[in-house]
N, C-alpha and C positions, 0 to 999 in steps of 0.2 A: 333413822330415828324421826320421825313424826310426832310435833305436839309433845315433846319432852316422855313419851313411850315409844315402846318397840314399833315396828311397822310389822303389820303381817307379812307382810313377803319377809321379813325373817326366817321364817319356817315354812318356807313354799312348798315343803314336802308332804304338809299336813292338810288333809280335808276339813272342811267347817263343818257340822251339823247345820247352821245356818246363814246366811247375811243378811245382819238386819240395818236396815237405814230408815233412822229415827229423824223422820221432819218436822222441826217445831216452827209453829206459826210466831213471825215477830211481825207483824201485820200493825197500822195504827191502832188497833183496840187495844196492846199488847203495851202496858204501860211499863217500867223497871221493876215494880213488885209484883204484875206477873210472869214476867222475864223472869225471877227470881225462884219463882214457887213452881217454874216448870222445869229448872236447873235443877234445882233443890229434890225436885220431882223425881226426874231421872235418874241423878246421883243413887237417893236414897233406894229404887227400885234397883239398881247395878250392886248395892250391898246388902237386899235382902237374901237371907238364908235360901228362900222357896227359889229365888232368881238362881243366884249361886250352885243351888242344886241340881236344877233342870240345865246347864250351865255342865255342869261336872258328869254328870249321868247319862249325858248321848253318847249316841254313837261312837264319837270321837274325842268329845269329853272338852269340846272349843268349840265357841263363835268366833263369828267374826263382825264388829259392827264400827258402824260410821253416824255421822250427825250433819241434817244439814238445816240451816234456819233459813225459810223465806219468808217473802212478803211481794214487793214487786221482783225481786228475783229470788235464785236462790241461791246461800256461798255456803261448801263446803265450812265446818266449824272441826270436822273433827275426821282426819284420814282414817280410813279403814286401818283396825285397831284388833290386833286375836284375844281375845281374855279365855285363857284356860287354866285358872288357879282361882281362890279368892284375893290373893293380891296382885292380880292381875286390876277383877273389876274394882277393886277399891281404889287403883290407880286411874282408873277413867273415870272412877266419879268423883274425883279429888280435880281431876280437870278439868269433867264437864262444872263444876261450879267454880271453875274459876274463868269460865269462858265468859267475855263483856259482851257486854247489851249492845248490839247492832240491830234498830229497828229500821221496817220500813214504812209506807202506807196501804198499797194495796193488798189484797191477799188473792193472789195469781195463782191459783192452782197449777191450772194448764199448764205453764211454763214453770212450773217446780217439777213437774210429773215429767213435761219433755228433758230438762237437765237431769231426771234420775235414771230417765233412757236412754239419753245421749251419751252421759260422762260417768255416771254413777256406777251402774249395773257390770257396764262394760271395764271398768277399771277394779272388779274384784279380783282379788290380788292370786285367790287359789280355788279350787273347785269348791264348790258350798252343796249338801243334800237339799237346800231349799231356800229362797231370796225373800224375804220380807219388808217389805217399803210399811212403815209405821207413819199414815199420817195425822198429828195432831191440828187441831185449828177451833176459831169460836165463828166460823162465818162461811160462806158461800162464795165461791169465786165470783170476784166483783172486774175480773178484766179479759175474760173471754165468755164466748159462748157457747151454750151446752152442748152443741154437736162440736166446738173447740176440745171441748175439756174431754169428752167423751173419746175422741182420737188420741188425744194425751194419753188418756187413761190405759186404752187401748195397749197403746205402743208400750206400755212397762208390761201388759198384761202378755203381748205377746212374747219377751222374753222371758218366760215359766216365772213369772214375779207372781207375787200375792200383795194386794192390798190391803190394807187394815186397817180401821178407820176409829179415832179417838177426839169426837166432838165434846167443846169444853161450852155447857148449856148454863149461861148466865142467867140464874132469876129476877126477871123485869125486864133483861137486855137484848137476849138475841134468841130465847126461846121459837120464837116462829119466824119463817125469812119469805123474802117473797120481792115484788116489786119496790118497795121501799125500802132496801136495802142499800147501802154506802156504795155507789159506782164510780170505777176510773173515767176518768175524761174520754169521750169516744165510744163508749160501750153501746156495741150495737142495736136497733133498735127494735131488728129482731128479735133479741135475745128479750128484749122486754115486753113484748105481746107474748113468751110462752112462760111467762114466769106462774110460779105456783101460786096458791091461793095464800098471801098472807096472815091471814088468822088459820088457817090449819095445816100447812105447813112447816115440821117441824126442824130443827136443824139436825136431830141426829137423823130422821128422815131424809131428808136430802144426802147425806152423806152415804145411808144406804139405798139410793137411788143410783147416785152420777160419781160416788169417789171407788168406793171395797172393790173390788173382786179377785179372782182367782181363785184358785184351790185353797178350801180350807176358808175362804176369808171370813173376815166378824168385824162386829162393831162392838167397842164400849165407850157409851159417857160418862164424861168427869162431869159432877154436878157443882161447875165453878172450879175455880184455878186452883182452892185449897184441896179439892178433892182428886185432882190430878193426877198425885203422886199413888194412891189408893189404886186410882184405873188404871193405871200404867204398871203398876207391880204384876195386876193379875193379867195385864196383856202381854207383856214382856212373859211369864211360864207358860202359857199357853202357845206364845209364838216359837218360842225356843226349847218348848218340850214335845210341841206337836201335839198338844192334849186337845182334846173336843172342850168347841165353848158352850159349857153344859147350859140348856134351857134353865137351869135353877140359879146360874150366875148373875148378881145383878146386874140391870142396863147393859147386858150381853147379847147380839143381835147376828145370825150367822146367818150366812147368803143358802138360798137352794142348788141345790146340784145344779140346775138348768143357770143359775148367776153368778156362777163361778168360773163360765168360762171368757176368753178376750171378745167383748160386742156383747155379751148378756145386758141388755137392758131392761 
């Protein structure tokens, strides 16, 4: 028993259609009410019908998913978890909002991406048809450097993972990133002679530059933390039905064949 539900290794006998692990950013910008509205977020996408059904309708007619909140690190919130019923997922998203606000300050990508290679990936409990690392965030990694992050990335990509990328673009705040952006103490100096152009560099840009890939991968932005829950519904059936992120979906953004695979830069 894991987190007051079942553990998936309960039914070790069962294949997953998928493992998705849900990374939310609790980073300094990440204040209790929008801790709140990306709980709330989640929940609420774990009880949509569209979810539930892509959910009921594979393969095997189960996921498997986990939760992990970073910022300067990242901790496990939530063991890998099977939901193959609807009250199944109505029991994880009865937990995921009851899960407390543990922030941090920086938002370290790199090192959330190396702990979902190292400990993550490798502790799926039974066979999955396909691994999806879901990461949310409103910022740019602020404590490694882009060939740092870009080997992180790497290393999940090389384990048949996919990435997925759901930037949360604050209006007035963090719409464009660049050299001026919030840095950990020590950030190399490297890293800031190749920073982007701040006036036209955008964040959900960057994330489909240095965060997505793999097979299948895409991008959605939330436009603000109220909107969150909205991108995450339609991320969540597309990742867990396998469906194409149609050109006609809004703020829906998918990698080319050639960017899909580990090193596509």
């Amino acid at each position: 028993m894991a987190n007051g539900l079942p553990s998936a290794r309960a039914g070790l006998g069962l294949q997953a259609d998928v493992a998705l692990i849900v990374a939310v950013d609790v980073s300094q910008s990440v204040d209790q009410e929008r801790y709140r509205l990306q709980m709330e977020g989640i929940a609420q996408a774990l009880e949509d019908p569209g979810v539930i059904s892509a959910i009921l309708n594979g393969a095997n007619g189960n996921i498997l998913i986990t939760m992990i909140a970073w910022a300067d690190s990242a901790t496990p919130v939530l063991d890998w978890t099977r939901i193959s019923s609807k009250a199944d997922a109505y029991n994880v998203a009865a937990l995921v909002r009851r899960l407390p606000h543990k922030g941090g300050e920086f938002t370290c990508m790199a090192r959330m991406l190396r702990g979902v290679a190292l400990r993550v990936i490798p502790d799926i409990p039974v066979k999955a048809n396909r691994v999806v690392l879901d990461v949310s965030g409103d910022g740019i990694d602020n404590c490694s450097d882009r060939d740092a992050l870009h080997e992180e990335r790497d290393r999940v990509l090389a384990l048949s993972a996919t990435i997925n990328g759901l930037p949360i673009i604050v209006p007035g705040e963090n719409e464009t990133v660049g050299s001026g952006a919030y840095r950990a103490p020590g950030f190399g100096l490297r890293e800031l002679s190749r920073q982007p152009d701040k006036e036209t560099t955008t964040l959900d840009q960057w994330f489909t530059d240095h965060v997505i890939g793999g097979p299948g991968a895409f991008l959605m932005a939330a436009q603000g933390y109220a909107d969150f829950g909205r991108a995450l519904r339609q991320k969540f059936v597309t990742e867990i039905s396998d469906a194409t992120c149609a050109p006609a979906m809004p703020r829906c953004v998918m990698l080319t064949k050639e960017r899909r695979v580990a090193g596509g830069v």
